[in-house]
C-alpha positions as CSV (number, residue, x, y, z in Angstrom):
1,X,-40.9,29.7,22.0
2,X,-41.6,27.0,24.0
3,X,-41.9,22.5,23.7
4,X,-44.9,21.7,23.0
5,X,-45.5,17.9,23.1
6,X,-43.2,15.1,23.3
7,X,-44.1,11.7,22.4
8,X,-42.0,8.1,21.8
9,X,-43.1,5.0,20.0
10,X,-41.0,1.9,20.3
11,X,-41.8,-1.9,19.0
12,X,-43.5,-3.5,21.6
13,X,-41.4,-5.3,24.1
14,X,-41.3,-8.2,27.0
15,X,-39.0,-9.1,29.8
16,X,-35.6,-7.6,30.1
17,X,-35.9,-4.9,27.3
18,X,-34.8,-1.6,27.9
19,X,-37.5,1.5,26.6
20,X,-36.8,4.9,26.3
21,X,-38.8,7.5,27.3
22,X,-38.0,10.6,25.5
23,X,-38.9,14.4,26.1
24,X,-37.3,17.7,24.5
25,X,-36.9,21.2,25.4
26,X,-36.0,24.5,23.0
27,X,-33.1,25.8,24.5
28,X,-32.2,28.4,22.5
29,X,-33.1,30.3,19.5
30,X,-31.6,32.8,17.0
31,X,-32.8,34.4,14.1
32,X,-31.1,31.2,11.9
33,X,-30.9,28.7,14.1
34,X,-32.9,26.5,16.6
35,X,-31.5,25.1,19.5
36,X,-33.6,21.5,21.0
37,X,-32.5,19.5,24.1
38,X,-33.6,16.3,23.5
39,X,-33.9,13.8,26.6
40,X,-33.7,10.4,27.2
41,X,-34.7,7.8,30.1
42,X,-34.7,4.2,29.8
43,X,-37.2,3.1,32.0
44,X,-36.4,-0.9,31.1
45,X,-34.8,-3.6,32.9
46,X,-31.7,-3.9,30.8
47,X,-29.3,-1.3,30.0
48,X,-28.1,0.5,27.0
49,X,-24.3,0.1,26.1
50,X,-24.4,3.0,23.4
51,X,-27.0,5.1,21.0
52,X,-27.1,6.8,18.3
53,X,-29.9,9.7,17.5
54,X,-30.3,10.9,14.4
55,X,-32.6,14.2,14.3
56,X,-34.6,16.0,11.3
57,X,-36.4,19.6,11.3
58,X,-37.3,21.8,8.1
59,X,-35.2,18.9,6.0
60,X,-32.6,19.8,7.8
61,X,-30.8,16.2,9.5
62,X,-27.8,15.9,12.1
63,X,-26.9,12.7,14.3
64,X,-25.5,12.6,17.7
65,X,-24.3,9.6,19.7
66,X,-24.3,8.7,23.5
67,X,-21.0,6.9,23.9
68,X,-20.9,6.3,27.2
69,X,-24.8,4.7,26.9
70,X,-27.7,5.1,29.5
71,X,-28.4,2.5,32.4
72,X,-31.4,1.4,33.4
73,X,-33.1,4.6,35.3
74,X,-30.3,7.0,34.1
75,X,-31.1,10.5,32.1
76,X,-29.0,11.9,29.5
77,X,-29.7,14.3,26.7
78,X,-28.8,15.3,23.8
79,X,-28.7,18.5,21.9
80,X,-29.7,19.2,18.2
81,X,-29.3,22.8,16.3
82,X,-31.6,23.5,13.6
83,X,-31.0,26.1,10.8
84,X,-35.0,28.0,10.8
85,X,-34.6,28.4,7.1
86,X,-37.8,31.3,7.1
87,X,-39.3,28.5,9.2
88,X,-43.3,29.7,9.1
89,X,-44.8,30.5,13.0
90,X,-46.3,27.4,14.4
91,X,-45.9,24.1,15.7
92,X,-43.5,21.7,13.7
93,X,-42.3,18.1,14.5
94,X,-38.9,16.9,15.1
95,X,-38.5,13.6,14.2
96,X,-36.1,11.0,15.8
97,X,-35.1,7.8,14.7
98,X,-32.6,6.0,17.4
99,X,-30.8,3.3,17.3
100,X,-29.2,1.2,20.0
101,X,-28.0,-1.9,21.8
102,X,-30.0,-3.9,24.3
103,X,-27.3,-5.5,26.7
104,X,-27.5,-9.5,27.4
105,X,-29.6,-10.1,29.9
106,X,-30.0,-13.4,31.4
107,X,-30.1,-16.0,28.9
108,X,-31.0,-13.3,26.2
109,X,-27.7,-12.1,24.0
110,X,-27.5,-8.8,23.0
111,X,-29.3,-7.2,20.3
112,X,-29.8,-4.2,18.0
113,X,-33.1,-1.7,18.5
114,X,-34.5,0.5,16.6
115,X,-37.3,3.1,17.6
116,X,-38.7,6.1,16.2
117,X,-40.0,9.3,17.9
118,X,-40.9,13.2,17.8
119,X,-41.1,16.2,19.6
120,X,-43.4,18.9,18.8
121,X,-41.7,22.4,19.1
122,X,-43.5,25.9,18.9
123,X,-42.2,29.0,17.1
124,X,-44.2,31.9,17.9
125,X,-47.7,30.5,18.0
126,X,-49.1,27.1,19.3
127,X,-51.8,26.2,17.2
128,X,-53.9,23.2,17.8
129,X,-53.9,20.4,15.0
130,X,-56.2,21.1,11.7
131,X,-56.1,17.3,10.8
132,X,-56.9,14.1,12.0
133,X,-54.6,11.1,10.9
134,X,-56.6,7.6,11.0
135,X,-53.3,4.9,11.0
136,X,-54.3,1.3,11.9
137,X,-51.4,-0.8,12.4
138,X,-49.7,-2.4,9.6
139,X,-49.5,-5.9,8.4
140,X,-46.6,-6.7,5.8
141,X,-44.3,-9.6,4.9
142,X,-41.1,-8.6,2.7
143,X,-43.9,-6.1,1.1
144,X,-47.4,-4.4,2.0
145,X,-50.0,-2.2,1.9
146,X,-50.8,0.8,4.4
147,X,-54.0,2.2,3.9
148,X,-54.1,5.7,6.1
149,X,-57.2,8.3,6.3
150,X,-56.8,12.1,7.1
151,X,-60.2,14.3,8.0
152,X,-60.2,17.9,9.0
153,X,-60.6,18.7,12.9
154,X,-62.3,22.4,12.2
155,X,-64.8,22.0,9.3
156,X,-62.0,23.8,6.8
157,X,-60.2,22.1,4.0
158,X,-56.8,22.1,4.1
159,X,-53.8,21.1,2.0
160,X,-51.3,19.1,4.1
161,X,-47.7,17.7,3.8
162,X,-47.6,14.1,5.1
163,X,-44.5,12.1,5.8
164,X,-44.0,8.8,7.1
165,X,-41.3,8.3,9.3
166,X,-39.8,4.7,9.7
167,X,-36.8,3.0,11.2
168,X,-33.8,2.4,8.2
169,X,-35.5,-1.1,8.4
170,X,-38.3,-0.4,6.8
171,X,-39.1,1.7,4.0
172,X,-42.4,3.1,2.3
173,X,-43.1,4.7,-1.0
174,X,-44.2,7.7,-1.4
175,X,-42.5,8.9,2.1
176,X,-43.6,12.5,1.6
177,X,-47.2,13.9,-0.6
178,X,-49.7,16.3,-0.9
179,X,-52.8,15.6,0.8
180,X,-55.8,18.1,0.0
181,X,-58.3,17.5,2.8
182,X,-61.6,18.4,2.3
183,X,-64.1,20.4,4.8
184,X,-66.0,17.2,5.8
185,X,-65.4,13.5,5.3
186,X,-62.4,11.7,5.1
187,X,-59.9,11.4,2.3
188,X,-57.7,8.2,2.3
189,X,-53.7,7.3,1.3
190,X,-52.5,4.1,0.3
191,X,-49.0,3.8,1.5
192,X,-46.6,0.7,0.0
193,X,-44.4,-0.8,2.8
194,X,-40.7,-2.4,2.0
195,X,-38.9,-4.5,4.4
196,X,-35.0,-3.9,4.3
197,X,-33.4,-5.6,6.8
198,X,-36.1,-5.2,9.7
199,X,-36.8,-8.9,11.9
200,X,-39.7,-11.3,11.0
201,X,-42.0,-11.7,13.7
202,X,-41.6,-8.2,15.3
203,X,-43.4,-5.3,15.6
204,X,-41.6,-1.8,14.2
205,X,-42.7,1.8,15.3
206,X,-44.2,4.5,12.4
207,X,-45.1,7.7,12.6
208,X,-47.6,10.1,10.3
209,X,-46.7,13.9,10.4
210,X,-49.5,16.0,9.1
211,X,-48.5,19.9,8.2
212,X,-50.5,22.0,6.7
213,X,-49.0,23.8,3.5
214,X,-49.4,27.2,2.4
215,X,-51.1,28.8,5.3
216,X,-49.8,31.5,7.6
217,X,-49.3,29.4,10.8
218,X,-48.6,26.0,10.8
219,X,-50.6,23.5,12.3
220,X,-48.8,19.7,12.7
221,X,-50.2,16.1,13.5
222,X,-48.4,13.4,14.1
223,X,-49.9,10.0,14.5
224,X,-48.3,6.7,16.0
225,X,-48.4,3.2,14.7
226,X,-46.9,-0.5,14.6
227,X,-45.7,-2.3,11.7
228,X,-45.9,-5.7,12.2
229,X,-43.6,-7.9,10.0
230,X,-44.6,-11.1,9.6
231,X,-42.8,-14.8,9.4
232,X,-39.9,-15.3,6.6
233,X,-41.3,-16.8,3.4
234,X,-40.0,-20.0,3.3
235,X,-37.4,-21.0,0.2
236,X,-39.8,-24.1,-1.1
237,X,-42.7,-21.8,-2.8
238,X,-40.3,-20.0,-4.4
239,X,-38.4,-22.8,-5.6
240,X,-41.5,-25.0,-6.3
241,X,-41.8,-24.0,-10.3
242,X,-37.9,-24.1,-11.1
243,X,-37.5,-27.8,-9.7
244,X,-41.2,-28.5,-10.9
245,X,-39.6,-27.7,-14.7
246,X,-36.7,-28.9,-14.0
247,X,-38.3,-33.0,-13.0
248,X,-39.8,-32.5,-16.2
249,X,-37.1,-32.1,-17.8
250,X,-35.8,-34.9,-16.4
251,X,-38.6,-36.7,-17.1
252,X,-38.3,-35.8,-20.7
253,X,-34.7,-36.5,-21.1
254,X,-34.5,-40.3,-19.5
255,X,-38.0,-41.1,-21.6
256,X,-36.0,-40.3,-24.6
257,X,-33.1,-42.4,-23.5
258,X,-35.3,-45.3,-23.0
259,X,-37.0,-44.7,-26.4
260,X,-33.4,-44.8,-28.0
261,X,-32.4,-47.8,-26.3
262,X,-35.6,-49.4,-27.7
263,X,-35.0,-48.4,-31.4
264,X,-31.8,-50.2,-31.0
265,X,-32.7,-53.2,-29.4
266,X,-35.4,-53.7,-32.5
267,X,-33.0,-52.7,-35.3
């Protein structure tokens, strides 16, 4: 029982932004229950009033906050319990999604974060992964299209659960399916992308976790990439029919006002 793997993925940042580095550690373990110590650095320039973590393993979710925030170059941690739930031997992601404040720095004002992450965690056995996960980064307005590609890594075909993990800001359809991958070549995934609330013009971290399904020990991938969202549709296009209809209605009423005045002015 042991971590395996610990990985972060964050929206791209400049200047005075803070960025967490985050690591994990099994703690503990019972025959229901597994304990994980997840840390936390922030290795930017600008410090981090207060977080909140939210945690997920086997479907299985629970949040914890850090009140009392994390300073630029201080550790904390955090820990999360999982309930094993006949949890198969293997290696298995735990997925993070964290959300905090940036503190005003400089002539910058204070501003809400968002960032996902995972930590691989071994039960038993520690595998090595049976897919590959091809995830270019993403380009969407309020809406797009994220076309992923899995391939096996041993030559064996595999059935795989893949998920897609986003920040609350985003939000894809399907987030969980059944991917048969075969012994050679690459099968692909088309993924739909819905902004909720996330910033235009900024970058948001993903993440692809690959586990195969049905087999005695489970093998995991996990795959990083950056959603960019692009610039806020502007209001004119989408007005530009209803005022186009209603000049010609306009149009149609003051030609027929004209055309009554006329009749009159001739009787």
């Amino acid at each position: 029982m042991l971590a395996l793997l610990l990985a972060a993925l964050a929206a791209p940042s400049a200047g005075q932004e803070p960025r967490l580095e985050v690591t994990g550690e099994v703690v503990g373990q019972t025959d229901d229950a597994l304990d994980v110590r997840v840390g936390l650095t922030n290795r930017g320039d600008a410090d981090v009033p207060s977080l909140r973590a939210e945690g997920e393993l086997f479907g299985h979710v629970e949040s914890r906050a850090l009140d009392q925030g994390l300073a630029r170059g201080a550790t904390s941690g955090l820990p999360f319990s999982f309930p094993l739930r006949d949890a198969r031997p293997g290696v298995h992601a735990v997925s993070l999604r964290l959300d905090y404040e940036a503190a005003a720095t400089g002539d910058r004002p204070a501003r809400s974060i968002v960032q996902v992450a995972y930590v691989l965690v071994a039960l038993g056995e520690s595998p090595p992964p049976a897919v590959r996960i091809f995830a270019p980064d993403a380009r969407m307005d309020s809406v797009g299209r994220w076309r992923v590609a899995l391939e096996s890594d041993d030559a064996a075909a595999h059935r795989v659960r893949l998920r897609v993990i986003l920040p609350r800001t985003l939000r894809a359809d399907p987030l969980e399916s059944t991917v048969e991958v075969p012994a050679a070549g690459r099968v692909e995934k088309e993924l739909l992308l819905f902004r909720v609330d996330a910033p235009w013009e900024a970058a948001q971290g993903a993440l692809l976790v690959a586990a195969t399904d049905g087999e005695p020990v489970t093998r995991t991938t996990v795959a990083t990439a950056l959603v960019q969202v692009g610039r806020e549709p502007g209001r004119m296009p989408r007005l530009r029919r209803p005022l186009a209809a209603a000049m010609g209605l306009l149009f149609l009423a003051a030609f027929a006002l004209e055309l009554r005045r006329y009749l009159r002015a001739r009787a």
